[in-house]
N, C-alpha and C positions, 0 to 999 in steps of 0.2 A: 189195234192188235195186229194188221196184218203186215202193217209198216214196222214193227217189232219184230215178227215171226220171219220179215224177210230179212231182216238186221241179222237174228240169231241164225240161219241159216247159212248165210255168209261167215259172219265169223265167233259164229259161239253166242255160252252166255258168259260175257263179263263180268258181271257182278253178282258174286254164290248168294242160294238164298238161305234164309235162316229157317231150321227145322228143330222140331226139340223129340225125343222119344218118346211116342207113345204111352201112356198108364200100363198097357199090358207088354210094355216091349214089343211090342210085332208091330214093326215100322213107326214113321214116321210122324209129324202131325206139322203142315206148316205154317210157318210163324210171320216171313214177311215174304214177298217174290209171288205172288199170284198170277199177277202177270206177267213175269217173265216165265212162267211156269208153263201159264196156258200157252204162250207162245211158243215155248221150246216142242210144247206137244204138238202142237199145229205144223210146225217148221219139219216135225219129225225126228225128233231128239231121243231116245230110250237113256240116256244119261246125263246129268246137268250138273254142276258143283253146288254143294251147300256145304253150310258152318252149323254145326250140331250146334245146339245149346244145350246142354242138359240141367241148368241152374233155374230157368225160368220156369216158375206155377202160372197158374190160370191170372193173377193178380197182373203178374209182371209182363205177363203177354199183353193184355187190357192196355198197359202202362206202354210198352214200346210200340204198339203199333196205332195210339193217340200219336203218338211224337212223333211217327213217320207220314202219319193221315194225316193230320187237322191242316195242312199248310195242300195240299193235292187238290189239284182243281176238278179232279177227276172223278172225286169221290162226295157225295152230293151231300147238304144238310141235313137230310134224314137219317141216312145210314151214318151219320158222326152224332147226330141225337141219339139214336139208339145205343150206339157206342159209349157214350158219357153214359145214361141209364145201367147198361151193362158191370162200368168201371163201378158207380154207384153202389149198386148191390152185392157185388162181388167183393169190396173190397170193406164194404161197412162206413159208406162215408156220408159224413150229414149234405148239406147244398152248399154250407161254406165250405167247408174242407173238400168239396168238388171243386168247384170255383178256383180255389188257390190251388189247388192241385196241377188245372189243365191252362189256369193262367187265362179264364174269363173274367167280363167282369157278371156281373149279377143280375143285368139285364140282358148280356147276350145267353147266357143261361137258361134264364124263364127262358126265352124265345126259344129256344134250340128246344127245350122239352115239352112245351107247346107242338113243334111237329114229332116228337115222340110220341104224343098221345092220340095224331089225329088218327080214322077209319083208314082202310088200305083204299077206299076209293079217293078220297081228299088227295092224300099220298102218291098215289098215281095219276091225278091231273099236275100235281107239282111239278113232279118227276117228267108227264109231259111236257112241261111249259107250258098249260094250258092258263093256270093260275099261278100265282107270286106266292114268297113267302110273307110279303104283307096282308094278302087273302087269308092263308091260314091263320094268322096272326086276329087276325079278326073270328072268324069262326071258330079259335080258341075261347069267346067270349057264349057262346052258345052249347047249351046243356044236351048232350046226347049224341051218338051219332047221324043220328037219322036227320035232326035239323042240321047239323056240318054238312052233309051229304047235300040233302035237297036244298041249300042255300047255295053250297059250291056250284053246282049243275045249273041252277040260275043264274051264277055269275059266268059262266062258262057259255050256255048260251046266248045268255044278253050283253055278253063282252063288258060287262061292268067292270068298272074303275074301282081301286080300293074304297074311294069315298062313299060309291053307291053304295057296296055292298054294306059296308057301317052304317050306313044308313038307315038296309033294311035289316040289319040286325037289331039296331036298337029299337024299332020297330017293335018287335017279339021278344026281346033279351027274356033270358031267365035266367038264375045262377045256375053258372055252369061247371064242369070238371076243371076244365082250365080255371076258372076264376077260385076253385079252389086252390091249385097249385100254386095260383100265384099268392094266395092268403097263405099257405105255408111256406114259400118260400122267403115270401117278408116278414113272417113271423119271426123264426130263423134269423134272418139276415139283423131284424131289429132287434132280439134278442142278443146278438153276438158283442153287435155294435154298443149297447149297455152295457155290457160286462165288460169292454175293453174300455169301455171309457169313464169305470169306478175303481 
């Protein structure tokens, strides 16, 4: 940010960001440019250019700022989990018509809403690179927070490899929340797959 903030000090912001108007009219709400936004304030801007929209609903915002995420290296698996969830619910869509929507396939899916559902402490060893998205991937098979939690912090301090930690899951398994989603999501998915193919 501050190698941006001294960009736009120099010589502006380039590229307007996209804003749409408020529900009650009184300003703005923005839609893409966060960060050149935060920069311009950092840099000391009280002015910056933007492109109104006023055609885009909550639906369609969902829709263009997937299209400008999902390819950002900047923005991590979880906050794009959340995101796909978000588009989900907002827009009324089953897991296939997610899927073909955001142009996954069915297994990067599962996996992405797998760290949708973990605890915020799971999520924040992630987010440290303390543990892998293979980790979570695996404590997705474990029922509850609490065993996600106290199995993460074992593999965090005993630097455990994914295999260990499979290991000592299966150890304890019990059905879990995750292993529900994944039974709906192949539910789903095998349901669809029948009726395309009668």
């Amino acid at each position: 940010l501050d190698a941006l903030a001294s960009d736009i000090a120099r010589v502006g912001v380039l590229q307007p960001l996209v804003v749409r108007p408020a529900p009650d009219w009184n300003g703005y709400i923005l839609v893409f440019g966060e960060r050149r936004y935060r920069a311009a304030l950092q840099a000391g801007l009280t002015h910056v250019p933007a492109l109104v929209r006023r055609d885009l609903d909550d639906a369609a915002v969902l829709d263009l700022q997937w299209q400008e995420n999902a390819r950002r290296e900047d923005i991590d698996d979880i906050d794009k989990a959340m995101h796909l969830r978000r588009m989900r619910e907002l827009r009324g869509l089953s897991w296939s018509q997610l899927a073909e929507a955001v142009h996954l396939t069915r297994r990067h899916l599962l996996r992405m809403q797998h760290l949708a559902e973990m605890p915020p402490y799971v999520t924040g060893l992630l987010r440290d690179r303390q543990i892998t998205p293979s980790h979570v991937y695996q404590l997705a098979r474990l029922a509850g927070s609490e065993q996600q939690e106290a199995l993460a912090r074992a593999a965090v301090e005993g630097h455990w490899p994914v295999s260990r930690l499979g290991s000592e899951i299966a150890a304890t398994i019990t059905p879990s929340a995750g292993a529900s989603l994944h039974r709906e999501m192949g539910q789903e998915f095998a349901s669809n797959d029948s009726k395309a193919g009668s």
